[in-house]
PLY file of the C-alpha trace (Angstrom):
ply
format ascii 1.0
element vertex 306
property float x
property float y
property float z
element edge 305
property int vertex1
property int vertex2
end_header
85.69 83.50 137.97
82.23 81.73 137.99
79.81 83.75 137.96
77.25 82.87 141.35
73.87 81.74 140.45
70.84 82.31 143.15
70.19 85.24 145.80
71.02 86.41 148.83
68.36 85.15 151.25
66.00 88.20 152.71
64.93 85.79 155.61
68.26 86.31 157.16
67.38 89.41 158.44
64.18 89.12 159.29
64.94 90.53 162.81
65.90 93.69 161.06
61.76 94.41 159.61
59.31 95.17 161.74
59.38 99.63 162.51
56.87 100.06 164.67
53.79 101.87 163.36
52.60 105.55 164.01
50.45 106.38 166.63
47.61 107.52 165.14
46.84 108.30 161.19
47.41 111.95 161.81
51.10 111.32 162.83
53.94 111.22 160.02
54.57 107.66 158.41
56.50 106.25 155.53
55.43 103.43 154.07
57.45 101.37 151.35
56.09 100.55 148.33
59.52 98.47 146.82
62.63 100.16 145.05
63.01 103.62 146.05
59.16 104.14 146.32
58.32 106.15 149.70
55.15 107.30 150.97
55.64 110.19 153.34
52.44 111.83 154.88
50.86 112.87 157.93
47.40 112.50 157.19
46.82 115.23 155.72
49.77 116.16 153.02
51.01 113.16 150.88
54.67 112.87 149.03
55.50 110.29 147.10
59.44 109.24 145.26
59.37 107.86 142.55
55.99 105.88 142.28
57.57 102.73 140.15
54.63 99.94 140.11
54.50 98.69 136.35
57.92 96.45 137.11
58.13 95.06 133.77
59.39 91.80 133.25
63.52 91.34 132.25
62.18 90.44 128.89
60.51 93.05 128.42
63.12 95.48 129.60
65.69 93.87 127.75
63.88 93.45 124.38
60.66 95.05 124.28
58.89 99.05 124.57
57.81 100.02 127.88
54.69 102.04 128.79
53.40 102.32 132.48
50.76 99.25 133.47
47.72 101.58 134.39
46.12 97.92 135.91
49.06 97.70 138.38
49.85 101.18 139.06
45.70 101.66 139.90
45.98 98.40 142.19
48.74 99.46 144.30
47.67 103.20 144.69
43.94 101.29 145.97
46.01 99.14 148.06
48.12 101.95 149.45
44.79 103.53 150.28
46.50 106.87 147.78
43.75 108.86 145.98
45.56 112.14 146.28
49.21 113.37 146.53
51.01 116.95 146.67
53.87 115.80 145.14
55.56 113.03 143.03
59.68 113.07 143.33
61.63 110.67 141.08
64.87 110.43 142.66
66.38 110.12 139.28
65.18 109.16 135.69
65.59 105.41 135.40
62.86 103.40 134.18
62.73 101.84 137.69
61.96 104.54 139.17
60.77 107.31 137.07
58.75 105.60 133.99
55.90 105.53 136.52
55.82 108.70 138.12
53.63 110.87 135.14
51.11 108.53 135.54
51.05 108.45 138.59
50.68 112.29 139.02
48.11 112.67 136.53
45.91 109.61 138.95
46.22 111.37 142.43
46.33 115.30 140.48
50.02 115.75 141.70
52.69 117.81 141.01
56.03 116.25 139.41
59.37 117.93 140.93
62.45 117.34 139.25
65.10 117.99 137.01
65.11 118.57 133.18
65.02 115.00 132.57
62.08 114.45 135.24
60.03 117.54 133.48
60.23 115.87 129.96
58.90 112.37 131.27
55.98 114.65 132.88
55.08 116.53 130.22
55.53 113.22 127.66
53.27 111.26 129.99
50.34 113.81 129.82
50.45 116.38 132.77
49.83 119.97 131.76
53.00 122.82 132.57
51.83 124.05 135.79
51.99 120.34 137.02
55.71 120.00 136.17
58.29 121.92 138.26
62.00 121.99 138.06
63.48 122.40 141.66
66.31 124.13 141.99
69.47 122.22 143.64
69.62 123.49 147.43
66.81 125.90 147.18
63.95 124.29 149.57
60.22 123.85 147.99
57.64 124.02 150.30
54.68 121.28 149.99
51.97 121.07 152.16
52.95 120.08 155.57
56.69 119.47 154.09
59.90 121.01 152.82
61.91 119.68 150.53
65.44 120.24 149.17
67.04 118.64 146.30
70.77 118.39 146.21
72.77 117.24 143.72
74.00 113.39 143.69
75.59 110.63 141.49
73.99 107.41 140.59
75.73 104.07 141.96
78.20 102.96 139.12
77.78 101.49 136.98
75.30 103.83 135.10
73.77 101.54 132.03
71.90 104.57 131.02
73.87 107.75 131.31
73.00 111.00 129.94
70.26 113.51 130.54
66.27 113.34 128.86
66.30 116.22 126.28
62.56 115.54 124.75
59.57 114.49 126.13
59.22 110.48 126.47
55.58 109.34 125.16
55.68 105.74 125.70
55.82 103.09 124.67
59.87 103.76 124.16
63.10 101.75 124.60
64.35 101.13 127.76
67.50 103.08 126.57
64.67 106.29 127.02
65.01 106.86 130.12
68.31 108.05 130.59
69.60 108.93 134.55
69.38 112.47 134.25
69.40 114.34 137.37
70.23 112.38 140.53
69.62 113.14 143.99
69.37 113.41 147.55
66.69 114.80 148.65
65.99 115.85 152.69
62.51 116.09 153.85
61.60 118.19 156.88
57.74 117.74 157.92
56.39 120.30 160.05
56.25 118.78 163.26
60.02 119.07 163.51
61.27 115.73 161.82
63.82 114.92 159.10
64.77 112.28 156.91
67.22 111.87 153.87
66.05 110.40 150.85
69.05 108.25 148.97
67.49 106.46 146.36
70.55 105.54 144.26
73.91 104.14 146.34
75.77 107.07 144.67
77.54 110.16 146.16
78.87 113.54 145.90
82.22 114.02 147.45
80.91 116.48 150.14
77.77 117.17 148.91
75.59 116.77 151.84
77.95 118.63 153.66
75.83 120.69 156.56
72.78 118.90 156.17
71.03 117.14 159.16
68.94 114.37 159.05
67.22 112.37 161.88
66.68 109.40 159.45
68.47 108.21 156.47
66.30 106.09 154.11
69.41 104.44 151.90
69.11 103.40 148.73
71.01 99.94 148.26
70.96 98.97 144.91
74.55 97.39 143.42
76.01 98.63 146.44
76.79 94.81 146.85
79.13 94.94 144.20
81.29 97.37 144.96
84.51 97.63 146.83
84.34 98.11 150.56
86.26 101.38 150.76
82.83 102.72 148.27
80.68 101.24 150.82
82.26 102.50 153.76
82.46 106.09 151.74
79.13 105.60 150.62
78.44 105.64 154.24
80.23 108.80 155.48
79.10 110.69 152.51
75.67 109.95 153.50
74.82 108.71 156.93
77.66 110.21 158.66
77.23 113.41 156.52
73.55 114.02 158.07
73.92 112.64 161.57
71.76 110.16 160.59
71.05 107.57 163.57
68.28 105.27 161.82
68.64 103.92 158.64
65.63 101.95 156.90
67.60 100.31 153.49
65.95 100.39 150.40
66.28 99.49 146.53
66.97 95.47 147.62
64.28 94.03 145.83
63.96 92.16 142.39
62.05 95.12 140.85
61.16 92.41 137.98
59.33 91.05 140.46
55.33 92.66 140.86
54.20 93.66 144.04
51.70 91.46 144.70
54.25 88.87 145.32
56.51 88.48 147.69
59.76 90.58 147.84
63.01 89.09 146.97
66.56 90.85 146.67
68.32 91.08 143.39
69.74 87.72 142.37
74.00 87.52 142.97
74.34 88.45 139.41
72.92 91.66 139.98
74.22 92.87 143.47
74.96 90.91 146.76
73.03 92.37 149.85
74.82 90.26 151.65
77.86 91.85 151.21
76.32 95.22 151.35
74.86 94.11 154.99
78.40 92.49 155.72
80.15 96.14 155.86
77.29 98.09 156.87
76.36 96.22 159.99
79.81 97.00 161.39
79.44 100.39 160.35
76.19 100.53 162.12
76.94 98.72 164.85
80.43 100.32 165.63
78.11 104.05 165.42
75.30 103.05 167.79
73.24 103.26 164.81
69.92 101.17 163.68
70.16 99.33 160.57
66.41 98.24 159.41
64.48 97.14 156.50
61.12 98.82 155.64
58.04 95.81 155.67
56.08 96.35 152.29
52.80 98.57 152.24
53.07 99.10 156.12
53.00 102.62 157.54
55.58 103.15 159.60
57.47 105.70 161.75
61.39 105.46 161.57
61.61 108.29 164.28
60.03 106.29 167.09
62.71 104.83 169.18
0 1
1 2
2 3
3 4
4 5
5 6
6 7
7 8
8 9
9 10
10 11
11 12
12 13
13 14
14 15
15 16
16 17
17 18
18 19
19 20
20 21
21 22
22 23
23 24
24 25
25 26
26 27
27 28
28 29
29 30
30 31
31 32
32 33
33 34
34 35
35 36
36 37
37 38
38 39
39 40
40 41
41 42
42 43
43 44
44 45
45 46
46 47
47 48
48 49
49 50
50 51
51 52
52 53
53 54
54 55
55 56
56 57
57 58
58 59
59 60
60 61
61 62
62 63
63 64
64 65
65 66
66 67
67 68
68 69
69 70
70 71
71 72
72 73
73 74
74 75
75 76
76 77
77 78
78 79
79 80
80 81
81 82
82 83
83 84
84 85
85 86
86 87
87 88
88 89
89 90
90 91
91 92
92 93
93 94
94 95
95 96
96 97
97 98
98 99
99 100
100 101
101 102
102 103
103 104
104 105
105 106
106 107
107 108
108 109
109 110
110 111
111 112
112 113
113 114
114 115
115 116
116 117
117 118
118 119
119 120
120 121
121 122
122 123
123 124
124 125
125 126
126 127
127 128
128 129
129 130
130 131
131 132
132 133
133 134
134 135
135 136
136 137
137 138
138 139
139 140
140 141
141 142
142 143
143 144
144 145
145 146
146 147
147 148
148 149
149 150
150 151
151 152
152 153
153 154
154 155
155 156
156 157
157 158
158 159
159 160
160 161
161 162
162 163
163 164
164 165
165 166
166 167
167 168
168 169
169 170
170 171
171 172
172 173
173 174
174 175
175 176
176 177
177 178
178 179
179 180
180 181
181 182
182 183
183 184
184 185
185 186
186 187
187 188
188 189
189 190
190 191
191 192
192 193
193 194
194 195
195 196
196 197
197 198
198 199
199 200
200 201
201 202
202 203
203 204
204 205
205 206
206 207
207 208
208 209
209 210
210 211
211 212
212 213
213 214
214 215
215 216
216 217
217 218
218 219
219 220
220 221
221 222
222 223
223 224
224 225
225 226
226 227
227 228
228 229
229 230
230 231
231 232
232 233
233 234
234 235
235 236
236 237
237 238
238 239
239 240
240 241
241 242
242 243
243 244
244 245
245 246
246 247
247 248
248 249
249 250
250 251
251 252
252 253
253 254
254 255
255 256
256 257
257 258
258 259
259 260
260 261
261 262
262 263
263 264
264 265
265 266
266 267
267 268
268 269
269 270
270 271
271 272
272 273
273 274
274 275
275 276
276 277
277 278
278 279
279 280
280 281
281 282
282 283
283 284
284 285
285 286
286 287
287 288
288 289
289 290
290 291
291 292
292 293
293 294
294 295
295 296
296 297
297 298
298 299
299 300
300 301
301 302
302 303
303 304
304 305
């Protein structure tokens, strides 16, 4: 078959952007800075997933070292008005989202929370031990205003880099460095009573969000597109359906080769096909009563307002 050259157009769902904003800056927001980046706070206490701003070129994924871009990860944290976090969360150890995420830390004096694989990226990227924690699967941490649980997840097949960090990574380092490790889901409860699931990676336990709740469901996307409908529609039930979910704000769309002082566009058709993914997912929706949106880039929002 020929392969498909181009991209799915973003434009075509242009009705689906647009969460409204919080009320005031003391009210919980989430604002999207591209892939699986999320900015929860209320104000006052600050998480932050993944924190992926470098996004190297292809070329340079493909063929070169990588090593975080302390000029573009200091322009969007200045942008996103960040000077201090509680808490940086890789959702799993992929370059795109967790090459980032030490740097990041060491900029706004947060603490990194992961797995094994997330602790060796921390401690290779300069933050000191009692900046690095390893969470526990199911066990909730409690940050600031939040709580957070990590549970146990797969990454979206297929998995180019498998396998779990066993050394600290001091970049610059292959691509091939930053193995998958750990991947999860991670549920969010702020104090104020609301809930959201973090899915970063459009992978799933069988079951394993099984007696969770979540009022929101941000879902991560990426090569969802290419799978069979029965994964997406599983996909679904193992996530959404799992926590009750009854908004759902997609995310890990966009061309993460792509910096973000351009515009966003999806993954070209080689890639994934959002418009497939949006194809099976808007009946799902739709047949639930449930809102399918996209987050807008560097804008606050609240997904709970209805």
């Amino acid at each position: 078959m020929r392969a498909r050259l181009g991209r799915p157009d973003i434009g075509r769902y242009a009705d689906r952007f647009g969460l409204p904003a919080p009320r005031s800056a003391s009210d919980l927001g989430v604002t999207f800075l591209g892939v699986a980046s999320l900015l929860v706070d209320d104000g006052d206490s600050a998480i932050l997933t993944d924190g992926f701003f470098s996004r190297p070129s292809l070329s340079r994924v493909l063929l070169g070292r990588l090593s975080p871009d302390v000029r573009r990860i200091d322009r969007v944290l200045t942008r996103a008005g960040i000077d201090r976090l509680d808490a940086v969360a890789p959702v799993h150890t992929h370059y795109d989202h967790a090459m980032d995420s030490a740097a990041v830390a060491v900029r706004t004096h947060a603490t990194l929370y992961g797995g094994a694989s997330a602790a060796h990226i921390g401690l290779g990227g300069g933050l000191p031990d009692e900046r690095v924690r390893q969470v526990v699967p199911g066990r909730p941490e409690r940050i600031g205003s939040f709580t957070l649980t990590w549970l146990e997840s797969e990454h979206c097949p297929p998995d180019r880099y498998p396998g779990t960090i066993t050394a600290p990574v001091v970049p610059p380092v292959r691509t091939t460095a930053y193995k998958c490790g750990e991947a999860w889901s991670i549920l969010v409860e702020h104090d104020g009573g609301h809930t959201a699931l973090i899915q970063g990676s459009a992978g799933f336990r069988p079951g394993g969000l099984e007696g969770q709740r979540a009022e929101v469901a941000y879902l991560g996307v990426g090569q969802l597109g290419v799978q069979s409908p029965d994964y997406i529609r599983q996909y679904w039930a193992e996530t959404v359906e799992a926590v009750g979910a009854r908004e759902v704000v997609l995310i890990h769309w966009d061309d993460f080769f792509r910096p973000l002082d351009r515009p966003l566009r999806c993954v070209p058709y080689l890639g994934d096909d959002l418009d497939i993914t949006m194809g099976v997912l808007t009946e799902l929706a739709d047949g639930q009563g449930v809102r399918l949106r996209f987050p807008s880039l560097w804008r606050r929002e609240d997904p709970w307002a209805h």
